[in-house]
TIVO-2410 file (N, C-alpha, C; in nm, 3 decimals):
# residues 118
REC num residu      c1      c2      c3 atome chaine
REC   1      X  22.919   1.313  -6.239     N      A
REC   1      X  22.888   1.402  -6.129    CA      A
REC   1      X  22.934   1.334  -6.000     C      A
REC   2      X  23.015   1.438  -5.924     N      A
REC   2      X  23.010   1.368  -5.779    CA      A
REC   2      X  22.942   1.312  -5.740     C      A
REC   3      X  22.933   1.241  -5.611     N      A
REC   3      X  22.868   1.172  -5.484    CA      A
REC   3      X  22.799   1.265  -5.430     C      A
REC   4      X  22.906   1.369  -5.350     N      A
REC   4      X  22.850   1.472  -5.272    CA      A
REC   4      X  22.710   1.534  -5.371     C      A
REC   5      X  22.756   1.651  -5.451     N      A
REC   5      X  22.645   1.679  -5.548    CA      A
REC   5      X  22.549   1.615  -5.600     C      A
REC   6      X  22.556   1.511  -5.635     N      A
REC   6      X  22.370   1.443  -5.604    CA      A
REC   6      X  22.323   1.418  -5.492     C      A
REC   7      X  22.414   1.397  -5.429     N      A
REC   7      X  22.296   1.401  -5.239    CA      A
REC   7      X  22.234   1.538  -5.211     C      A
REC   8      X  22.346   1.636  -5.277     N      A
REC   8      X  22.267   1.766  -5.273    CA      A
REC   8      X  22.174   1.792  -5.332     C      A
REC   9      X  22.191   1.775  -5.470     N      A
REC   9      X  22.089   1.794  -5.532    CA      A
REC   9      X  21.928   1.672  -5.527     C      A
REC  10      X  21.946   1.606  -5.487     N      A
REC  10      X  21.828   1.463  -5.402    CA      A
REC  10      X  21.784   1.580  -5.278     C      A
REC  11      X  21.827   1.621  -5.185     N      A
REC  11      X  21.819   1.711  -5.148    CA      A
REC  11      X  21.721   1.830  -5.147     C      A
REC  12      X  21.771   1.895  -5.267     N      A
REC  12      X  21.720   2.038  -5.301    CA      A
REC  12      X  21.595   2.000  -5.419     C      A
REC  13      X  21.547   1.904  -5.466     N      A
REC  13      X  21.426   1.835  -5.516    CA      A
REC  13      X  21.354   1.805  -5.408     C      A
REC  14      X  21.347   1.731  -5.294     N      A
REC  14      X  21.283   1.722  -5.196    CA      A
REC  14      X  21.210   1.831  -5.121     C      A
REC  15      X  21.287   1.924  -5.112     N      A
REC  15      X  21.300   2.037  -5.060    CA      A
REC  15      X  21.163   2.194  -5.171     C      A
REC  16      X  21.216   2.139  -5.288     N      A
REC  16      X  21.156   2.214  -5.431    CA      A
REC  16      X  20.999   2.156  -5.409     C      A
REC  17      X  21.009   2.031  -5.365     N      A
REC  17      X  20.857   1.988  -5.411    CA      A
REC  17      X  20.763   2.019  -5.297     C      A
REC  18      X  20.817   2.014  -5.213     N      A
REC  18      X  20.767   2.069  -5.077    CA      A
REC  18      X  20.711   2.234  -5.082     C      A
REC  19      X  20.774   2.316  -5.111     N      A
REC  19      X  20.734   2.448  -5.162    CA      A
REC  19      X  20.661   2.431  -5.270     C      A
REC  20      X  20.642   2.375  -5.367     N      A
REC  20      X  20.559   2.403  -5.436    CA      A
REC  20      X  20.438   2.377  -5.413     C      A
REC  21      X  20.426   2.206  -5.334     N      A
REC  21      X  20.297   2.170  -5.276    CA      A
REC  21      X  20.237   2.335  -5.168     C      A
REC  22      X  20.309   2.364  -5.072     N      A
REC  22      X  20.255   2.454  -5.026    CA      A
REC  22      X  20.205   2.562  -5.086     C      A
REC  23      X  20.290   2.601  -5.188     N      A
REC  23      X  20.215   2.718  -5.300    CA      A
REC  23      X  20.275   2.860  -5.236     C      A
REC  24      X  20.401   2.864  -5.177     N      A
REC  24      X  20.442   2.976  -5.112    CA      A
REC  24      X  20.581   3.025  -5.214     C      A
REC  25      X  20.588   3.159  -5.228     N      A
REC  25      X  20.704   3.230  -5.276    CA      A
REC  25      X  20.857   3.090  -5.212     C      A
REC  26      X  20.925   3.099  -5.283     N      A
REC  26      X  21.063   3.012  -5.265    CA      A
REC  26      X  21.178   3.147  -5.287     C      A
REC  27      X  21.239   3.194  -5.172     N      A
REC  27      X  21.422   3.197  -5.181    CA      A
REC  27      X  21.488   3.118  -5.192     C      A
REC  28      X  21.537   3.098  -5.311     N      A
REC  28      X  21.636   3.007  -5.367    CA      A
REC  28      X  21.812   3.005  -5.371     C      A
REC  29      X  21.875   2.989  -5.357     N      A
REC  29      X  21.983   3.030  -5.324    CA      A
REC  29      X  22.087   2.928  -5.381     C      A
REC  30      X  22.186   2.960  -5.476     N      A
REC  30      X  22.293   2.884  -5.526    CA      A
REC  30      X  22.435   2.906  -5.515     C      A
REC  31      X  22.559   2.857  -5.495     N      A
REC  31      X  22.696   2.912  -5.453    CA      A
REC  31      X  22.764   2.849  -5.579     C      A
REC  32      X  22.884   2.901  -5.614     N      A
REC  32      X  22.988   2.871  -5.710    CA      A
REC  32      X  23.070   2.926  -5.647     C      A
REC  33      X  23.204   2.864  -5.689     N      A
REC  33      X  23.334   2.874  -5.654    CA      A
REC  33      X  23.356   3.030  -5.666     C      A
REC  34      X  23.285   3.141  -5.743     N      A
REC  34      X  23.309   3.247  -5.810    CA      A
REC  34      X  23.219   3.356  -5.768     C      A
REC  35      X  23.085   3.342  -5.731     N      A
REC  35      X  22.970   3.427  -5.724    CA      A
REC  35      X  22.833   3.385  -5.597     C      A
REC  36      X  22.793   3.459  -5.592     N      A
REC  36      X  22.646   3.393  -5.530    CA      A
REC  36      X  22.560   3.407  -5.577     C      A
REC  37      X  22.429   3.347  -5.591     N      A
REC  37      X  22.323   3.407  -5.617    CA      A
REC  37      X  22.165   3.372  -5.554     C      A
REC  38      X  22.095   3.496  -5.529     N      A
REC  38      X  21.951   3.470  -5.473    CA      A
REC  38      X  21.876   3.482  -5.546     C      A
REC  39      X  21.727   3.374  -5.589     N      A
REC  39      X  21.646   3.438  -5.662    CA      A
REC  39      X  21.520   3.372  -5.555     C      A
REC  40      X  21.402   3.464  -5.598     N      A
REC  40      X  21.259   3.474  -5.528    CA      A
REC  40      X  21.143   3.398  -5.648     C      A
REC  41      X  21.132   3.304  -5.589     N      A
REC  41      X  21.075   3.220  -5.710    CA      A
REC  41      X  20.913   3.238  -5.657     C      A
REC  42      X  20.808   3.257  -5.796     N      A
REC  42      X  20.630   3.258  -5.742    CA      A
REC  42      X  20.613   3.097  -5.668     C      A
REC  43      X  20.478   3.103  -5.595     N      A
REC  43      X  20.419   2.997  -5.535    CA      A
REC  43      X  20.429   2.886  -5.644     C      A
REC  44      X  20.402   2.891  -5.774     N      A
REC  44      X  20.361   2.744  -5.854    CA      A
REC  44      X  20.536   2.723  -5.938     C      A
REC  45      X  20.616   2.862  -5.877     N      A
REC  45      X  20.760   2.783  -5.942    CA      A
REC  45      X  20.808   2.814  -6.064     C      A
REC  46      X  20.744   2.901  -6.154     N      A
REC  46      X  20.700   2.939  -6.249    CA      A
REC  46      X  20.777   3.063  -6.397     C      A
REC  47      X  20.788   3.140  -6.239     N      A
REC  47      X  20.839   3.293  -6.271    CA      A
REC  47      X  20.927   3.329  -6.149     C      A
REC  48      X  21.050   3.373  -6.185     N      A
REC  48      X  21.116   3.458  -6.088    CA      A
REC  48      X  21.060   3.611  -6.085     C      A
REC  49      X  21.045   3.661  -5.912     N      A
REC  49      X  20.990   3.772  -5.901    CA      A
REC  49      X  21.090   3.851  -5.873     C      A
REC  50      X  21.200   3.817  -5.829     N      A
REC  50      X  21.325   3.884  -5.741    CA      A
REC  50      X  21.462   3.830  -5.781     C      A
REC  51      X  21.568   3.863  -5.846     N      A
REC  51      X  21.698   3.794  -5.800    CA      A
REC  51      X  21.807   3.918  -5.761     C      A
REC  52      X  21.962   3.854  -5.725     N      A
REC  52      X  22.036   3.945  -5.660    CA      A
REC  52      X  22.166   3.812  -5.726     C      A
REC  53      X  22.252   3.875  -5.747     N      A
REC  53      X  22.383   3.810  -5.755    CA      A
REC  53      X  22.473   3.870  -5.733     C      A
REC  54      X  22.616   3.844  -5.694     N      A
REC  54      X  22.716   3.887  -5.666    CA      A
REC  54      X  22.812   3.986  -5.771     C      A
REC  55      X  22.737   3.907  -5.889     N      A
REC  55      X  22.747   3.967  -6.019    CA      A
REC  55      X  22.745   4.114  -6.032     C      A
REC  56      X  22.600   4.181  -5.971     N      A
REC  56      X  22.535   4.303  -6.001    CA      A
REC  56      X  22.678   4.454  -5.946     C      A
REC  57      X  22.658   4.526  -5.990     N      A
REC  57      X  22.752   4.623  -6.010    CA      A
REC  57      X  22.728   4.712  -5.854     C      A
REC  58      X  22.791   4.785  -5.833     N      A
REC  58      X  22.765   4.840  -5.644    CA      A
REC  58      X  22.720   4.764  -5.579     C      A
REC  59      X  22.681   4.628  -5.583     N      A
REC  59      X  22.650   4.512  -5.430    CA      A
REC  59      X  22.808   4.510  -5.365     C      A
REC  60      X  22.864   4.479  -5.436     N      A
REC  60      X  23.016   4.409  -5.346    CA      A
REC  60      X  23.133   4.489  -5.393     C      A
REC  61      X  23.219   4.586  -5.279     N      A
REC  61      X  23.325   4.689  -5.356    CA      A
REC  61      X  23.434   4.641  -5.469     C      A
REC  62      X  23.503   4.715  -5.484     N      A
REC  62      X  23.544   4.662  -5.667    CA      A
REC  62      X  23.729   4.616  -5.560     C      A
REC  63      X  23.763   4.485  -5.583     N      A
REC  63      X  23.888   4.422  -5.536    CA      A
REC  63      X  23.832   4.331  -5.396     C      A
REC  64      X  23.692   4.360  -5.378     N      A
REC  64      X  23.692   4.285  -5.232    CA      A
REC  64      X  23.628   4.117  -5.297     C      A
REC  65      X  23.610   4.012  -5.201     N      A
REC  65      X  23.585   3.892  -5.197    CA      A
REC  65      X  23.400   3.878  -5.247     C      A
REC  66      X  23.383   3.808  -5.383     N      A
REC  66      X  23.222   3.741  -5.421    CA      A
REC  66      X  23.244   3.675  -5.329     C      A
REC  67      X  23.283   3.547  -5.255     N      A
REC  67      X  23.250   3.460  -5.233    CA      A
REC  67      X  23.213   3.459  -5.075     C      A
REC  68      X  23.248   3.530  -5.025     N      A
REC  68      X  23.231   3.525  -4.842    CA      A
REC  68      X  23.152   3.567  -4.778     C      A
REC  69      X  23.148   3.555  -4.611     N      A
REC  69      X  23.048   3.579  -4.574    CA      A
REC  69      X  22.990   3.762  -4.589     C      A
REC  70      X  23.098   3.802  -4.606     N      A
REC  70      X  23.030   3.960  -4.614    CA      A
REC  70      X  22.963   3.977  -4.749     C      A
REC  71      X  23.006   3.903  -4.849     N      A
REC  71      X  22.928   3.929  -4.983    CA      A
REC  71      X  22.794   3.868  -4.957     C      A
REC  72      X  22.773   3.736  -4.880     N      A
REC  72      X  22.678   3.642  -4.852    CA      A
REC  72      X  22.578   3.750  -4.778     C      A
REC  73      X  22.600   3.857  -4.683     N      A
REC  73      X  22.515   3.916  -4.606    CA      A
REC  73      X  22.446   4.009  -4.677     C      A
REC  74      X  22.579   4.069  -4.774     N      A
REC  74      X  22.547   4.187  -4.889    CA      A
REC  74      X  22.382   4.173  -4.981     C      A
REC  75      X  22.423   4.026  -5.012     N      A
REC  75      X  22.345   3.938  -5.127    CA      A
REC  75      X  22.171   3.924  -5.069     C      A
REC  76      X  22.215   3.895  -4.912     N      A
REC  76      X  22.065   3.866  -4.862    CA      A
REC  76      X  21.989   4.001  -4.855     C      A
REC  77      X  22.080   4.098  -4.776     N      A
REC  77      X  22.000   4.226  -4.775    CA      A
REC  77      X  21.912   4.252  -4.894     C      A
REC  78      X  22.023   4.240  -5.011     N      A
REC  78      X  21.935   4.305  -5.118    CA      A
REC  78      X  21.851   4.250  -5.175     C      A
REC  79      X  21.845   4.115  -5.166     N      A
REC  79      X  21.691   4.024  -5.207    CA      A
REC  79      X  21.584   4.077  -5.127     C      A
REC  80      X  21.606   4.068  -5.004     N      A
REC  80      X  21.507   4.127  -4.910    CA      A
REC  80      X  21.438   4.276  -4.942     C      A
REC  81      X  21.510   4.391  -5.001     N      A
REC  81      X  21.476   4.458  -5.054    CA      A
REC  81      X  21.404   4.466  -5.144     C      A
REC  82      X  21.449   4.404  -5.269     N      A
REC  82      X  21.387   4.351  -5.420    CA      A
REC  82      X  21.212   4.275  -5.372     C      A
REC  83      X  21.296   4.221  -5.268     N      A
REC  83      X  21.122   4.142  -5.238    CA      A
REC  83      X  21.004   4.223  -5.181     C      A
REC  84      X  21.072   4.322  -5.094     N      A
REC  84      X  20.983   4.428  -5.002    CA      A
REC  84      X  20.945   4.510  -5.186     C      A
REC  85      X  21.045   4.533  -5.236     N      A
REC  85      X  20.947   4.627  -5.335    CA      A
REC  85      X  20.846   4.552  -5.432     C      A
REC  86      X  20.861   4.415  -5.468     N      A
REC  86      X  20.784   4.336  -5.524    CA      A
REC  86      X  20.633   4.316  -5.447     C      A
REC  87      X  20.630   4.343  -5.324     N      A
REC  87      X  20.531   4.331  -5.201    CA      A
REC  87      X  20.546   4.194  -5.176     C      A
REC  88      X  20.641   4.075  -5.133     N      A
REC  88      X  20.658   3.989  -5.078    CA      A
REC  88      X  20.707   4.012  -4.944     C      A
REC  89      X  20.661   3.972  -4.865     N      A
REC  89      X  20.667   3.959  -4.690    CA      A
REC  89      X  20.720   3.841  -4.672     C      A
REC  90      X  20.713   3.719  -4.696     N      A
REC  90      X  20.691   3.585  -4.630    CA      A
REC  90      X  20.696   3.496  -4.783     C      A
REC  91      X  20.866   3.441  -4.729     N      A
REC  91      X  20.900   3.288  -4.874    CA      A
REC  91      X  20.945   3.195  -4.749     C      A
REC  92      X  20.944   3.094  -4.857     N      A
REC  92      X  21.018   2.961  -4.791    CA      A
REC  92      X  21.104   2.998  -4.834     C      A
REC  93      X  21.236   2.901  -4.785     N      A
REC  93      X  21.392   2.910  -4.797    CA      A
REC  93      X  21.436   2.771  -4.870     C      A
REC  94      X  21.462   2.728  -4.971     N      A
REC  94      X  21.493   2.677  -5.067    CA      A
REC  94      X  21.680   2.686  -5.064     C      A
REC  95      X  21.747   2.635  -5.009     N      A
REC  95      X  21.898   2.627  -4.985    CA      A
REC  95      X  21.952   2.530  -5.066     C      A
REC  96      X  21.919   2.472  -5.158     N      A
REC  96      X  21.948   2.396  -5.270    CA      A
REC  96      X  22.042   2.288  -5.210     C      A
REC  97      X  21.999   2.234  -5.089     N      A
REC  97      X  22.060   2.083  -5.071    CA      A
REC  97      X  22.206   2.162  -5.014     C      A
REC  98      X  22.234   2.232  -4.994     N      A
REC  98      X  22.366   2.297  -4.930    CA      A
REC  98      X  22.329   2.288  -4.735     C      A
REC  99      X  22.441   2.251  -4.649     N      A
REC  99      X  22.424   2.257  -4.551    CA      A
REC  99      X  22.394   2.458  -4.490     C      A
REC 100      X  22.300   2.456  -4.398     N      A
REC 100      X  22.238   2.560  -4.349    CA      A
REC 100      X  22.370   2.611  -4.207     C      A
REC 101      X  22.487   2.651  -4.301     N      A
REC 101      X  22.622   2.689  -4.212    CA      A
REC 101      X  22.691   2.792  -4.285     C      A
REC 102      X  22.807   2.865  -4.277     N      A
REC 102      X  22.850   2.963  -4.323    CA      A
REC 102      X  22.779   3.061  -4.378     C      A
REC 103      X  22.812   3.073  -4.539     N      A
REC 103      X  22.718   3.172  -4.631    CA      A
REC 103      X  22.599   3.187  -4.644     C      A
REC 104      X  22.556   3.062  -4.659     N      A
REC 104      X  22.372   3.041  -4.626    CA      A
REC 104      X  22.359   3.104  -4.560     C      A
REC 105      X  22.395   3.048  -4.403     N      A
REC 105      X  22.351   3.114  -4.286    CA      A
REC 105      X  22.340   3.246  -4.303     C      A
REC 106      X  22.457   3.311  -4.329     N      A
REC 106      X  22.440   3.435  -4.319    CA      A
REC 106      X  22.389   3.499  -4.411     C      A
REC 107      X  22.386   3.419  -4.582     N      A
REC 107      X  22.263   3.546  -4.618    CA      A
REC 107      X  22.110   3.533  -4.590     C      A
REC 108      X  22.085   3.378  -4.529     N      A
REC 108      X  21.956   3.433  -4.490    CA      A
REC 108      X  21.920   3.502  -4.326     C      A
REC 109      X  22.023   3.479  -4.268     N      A
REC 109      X  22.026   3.578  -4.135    CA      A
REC 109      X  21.982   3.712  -4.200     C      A
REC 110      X  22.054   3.809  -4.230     N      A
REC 110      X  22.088   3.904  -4.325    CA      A
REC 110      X  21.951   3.977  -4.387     C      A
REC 111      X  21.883   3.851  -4.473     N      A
REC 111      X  21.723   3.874  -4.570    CA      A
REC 111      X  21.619   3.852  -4.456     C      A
REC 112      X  21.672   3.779  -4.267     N      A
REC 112      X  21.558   3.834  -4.180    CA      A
REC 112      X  21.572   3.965  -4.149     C      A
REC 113      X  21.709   4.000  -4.120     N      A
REC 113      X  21.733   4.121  -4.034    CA      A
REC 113      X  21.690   4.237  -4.130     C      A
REC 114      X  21.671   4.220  -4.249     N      A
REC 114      X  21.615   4.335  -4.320    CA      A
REC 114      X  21.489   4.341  -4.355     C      A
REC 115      X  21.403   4.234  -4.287     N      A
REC 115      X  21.276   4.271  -4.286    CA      A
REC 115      X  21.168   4.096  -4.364     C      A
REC 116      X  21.230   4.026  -4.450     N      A
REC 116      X  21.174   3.923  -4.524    CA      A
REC 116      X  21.176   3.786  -4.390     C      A
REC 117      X  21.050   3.727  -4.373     N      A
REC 117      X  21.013   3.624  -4.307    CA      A
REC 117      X  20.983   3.506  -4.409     C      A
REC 118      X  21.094   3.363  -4.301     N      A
REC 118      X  21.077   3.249  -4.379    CA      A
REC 118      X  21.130   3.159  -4.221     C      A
***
């Protein structure tokens, strides 16, 4: 394994244990060269309540870009949704050791502007 990728992931354990001590819903968020994906993890870490990937069929038009920031905004909206219908208001943000710039940014810009607080 890389260098880089275990600092990330040292990182996103630090980060994991911290949410769990608090006992609050976690947005979790992972990138690949290929896709994105969000999932809404319970307070003890347990059970996913919510996910969204780039994967899912009508999120992202058929020839346009998984990987960018417009798929990244696409991706947050609709967690935010998934979560409003689950009755989640309020997660921590769990960015898996990834710097809080580009895609991040914008899908969790994106999962505020549609209503989910973190």
């Amino acid at each position: 394994m890389h260098k880089k990728n275990t600092q990330r992931l040292k990182k996103a354990t630090r980060t994991r244990a911290k949410l769990r001590e608090l006992g609050v819903p976690a947005l979790s968020v992972h990138k690949t060269s290929q896709h994105l994906y969000a999932q809404i993890f319970s307070g003890d870490g347990k059970s996913t309540l919510a996910a969204v990937s780039t994967k899912e069929k009508g999120l992202i038009a058929d020839g346009a870009s998984r990987t960018n920031i417009d798929a990244a905004k696409a991706v947050g909206k609709a967690i935010a949704e998934k979560a409003k219908k689950a009755g989640i208001e309020s997660v921590g943000f769990d960015r898996s050791g990834y710097i809080y710039h580009g895609k991040i940014k914008a899908l969790a810009d994106a999962a505020r502007e549609a209503g989910l607080k973190f």
